[in-house]
C-alpha atoms as one frame of an Amber mdcrd trajectory, in Angstrom:
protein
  45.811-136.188 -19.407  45.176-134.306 -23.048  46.501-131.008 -21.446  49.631
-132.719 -20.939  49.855-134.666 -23.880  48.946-131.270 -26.163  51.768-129.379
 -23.483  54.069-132.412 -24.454  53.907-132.001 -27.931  54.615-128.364 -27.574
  57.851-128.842 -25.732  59.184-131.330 -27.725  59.885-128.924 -30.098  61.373
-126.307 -27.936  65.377-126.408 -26.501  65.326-125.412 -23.125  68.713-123.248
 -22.578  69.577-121.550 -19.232  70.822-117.930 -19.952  73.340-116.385 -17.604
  72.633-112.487 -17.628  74.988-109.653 -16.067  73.978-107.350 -13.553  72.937
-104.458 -16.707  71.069-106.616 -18.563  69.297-107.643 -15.242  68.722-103.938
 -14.384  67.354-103.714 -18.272  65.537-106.920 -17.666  63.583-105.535 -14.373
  62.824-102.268 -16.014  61.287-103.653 -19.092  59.093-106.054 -17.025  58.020
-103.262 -14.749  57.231-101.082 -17.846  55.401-103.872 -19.753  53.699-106.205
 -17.236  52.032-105.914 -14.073  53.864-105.235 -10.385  53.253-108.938 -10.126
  54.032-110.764 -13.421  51.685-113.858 -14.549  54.059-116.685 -14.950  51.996
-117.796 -18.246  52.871-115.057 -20.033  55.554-114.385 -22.075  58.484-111.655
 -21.355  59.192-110.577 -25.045  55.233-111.387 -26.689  53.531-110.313 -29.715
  51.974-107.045 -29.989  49.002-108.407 -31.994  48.505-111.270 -29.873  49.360
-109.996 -26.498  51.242-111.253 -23.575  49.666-114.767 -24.027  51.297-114.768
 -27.528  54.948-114.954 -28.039  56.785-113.463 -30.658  57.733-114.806 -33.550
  61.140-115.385 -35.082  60.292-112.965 -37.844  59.283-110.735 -35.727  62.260
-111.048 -33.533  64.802-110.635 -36.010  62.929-107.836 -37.539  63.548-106.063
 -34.238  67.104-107.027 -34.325  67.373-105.423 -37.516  65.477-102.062 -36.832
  68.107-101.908 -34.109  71.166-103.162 -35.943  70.465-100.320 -38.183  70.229
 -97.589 -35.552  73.791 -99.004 -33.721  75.290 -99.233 -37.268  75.071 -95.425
 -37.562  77.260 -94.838 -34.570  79.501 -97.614 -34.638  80.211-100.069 -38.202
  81.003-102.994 -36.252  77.477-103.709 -35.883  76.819-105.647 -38.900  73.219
-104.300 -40.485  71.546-107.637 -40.865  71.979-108.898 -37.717  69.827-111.477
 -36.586  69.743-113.586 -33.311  72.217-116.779 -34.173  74.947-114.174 -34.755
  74.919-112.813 -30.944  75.448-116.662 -30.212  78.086-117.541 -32.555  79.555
-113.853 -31.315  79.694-114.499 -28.037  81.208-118.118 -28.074  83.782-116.344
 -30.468  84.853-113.818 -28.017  84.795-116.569 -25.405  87.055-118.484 -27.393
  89.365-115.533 -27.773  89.241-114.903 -23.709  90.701-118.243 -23.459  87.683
-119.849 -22.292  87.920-123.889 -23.358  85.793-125.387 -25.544  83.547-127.448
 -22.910  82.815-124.489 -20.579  81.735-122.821 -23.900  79.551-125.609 -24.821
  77.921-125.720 -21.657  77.298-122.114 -21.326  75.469-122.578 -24.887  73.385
-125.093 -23.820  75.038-127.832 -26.298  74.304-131.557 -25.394  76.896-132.374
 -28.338  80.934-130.824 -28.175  80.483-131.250 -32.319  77.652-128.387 -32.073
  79.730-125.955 -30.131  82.787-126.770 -32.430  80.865-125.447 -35.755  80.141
-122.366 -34.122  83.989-121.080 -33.485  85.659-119.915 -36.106  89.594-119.555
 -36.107  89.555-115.250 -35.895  92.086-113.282 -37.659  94.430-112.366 -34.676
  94.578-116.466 -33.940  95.397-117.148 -37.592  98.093-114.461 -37.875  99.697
-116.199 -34.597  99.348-119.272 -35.868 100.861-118.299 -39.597 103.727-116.816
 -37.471 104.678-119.892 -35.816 105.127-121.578 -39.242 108.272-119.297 -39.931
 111.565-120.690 -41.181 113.053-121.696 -37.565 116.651-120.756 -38.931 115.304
-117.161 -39.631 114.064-117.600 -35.814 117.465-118.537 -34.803 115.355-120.460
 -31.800 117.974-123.324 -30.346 116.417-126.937 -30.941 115.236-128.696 -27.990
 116.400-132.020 -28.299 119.982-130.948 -29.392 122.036-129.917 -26.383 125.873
-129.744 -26.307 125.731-133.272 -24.767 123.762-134.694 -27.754 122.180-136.994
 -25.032 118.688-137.751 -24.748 118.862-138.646 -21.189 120.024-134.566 -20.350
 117.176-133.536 -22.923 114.492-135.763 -20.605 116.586-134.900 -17.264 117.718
-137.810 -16.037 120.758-138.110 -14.773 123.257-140.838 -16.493 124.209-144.099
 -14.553 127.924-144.368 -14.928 128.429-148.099 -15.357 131.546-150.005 -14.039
């Protein structure tokens, strides 16, 4: 009963999030395990842990961005995209980004994220250039357009505009 209470206390603390992984990060995945833990991984242990502590000790956030970084730095040589201080959050808000842009909707990106709240997921998007150029260029004088309004048609009628046909009365 105190293991579970102590294990309860623990997890309160701690978001469970699924993570959907691609067949290359799997591959990457099943390498690194086989490289750094046993044929037979111990389900107690942690999959990323701390080098001073061991595989019962997972890493910290520090250290985890810290990693990020040392990385960050090395991809930043080859290609400037990769911003130098990269740390986790920004993969996250990255990804949900380029899912926007795919033309994923909001809920299926909230749900991928793990978000019990649509509010959370909606912080995380930012409008991205492209979308507020296309945006900015809808907002052009519609004369310069010379785009024919919808609701005036040569019969001036609102019935042809909704298209239904006018009863004829008697």
């Amino acid at each position: 009963m105190q293991i579970n209470l102590i294990l309860q206390s623990l997890v309160r603390d701690v978001k469970v999030r699924t993570l959907y992984l691609l067949p290359k990060a799997v591959a990457h995945l099943k390498k690194y395990l086989k490289d750094f833990h046993s044929a037979k991984p111990n389900p107690n242990t942690y999959v990323f842990y701390s080098r001073n502590k061991g595989i019962m000790g997972k890493m910290t956030p520090e250290s985890v961005n810290q990693q990020l970084k040392k990385y960050a730095a090395i991809a930043h040589r080859i290609g400037s995209d990769v911003p130098v201080g990269l740390h986790a959050h920004q993969i996250r808000h990255a990804k949900a980004s380029h899912w926007l842009e795919d033309g994923m909707n909001i809920v299926q990106i909230s749900f991928l994220l793990g978000h019990a709240n649509l509010q959370t997921t909606m912080v995380y998007l930012d409008i991205t250039t492209e979308q507020e150029s296309k945006a900015l260029a809808t907002l052009e004088d519609e004369d310069k357009q010379n785009i024919p309004k919808k609701w005036k048609t040569e019969s001036d009628s609102l019935s042809a505009f909704l298209g239904v046909k006018k009863i004829e009365r008697t």
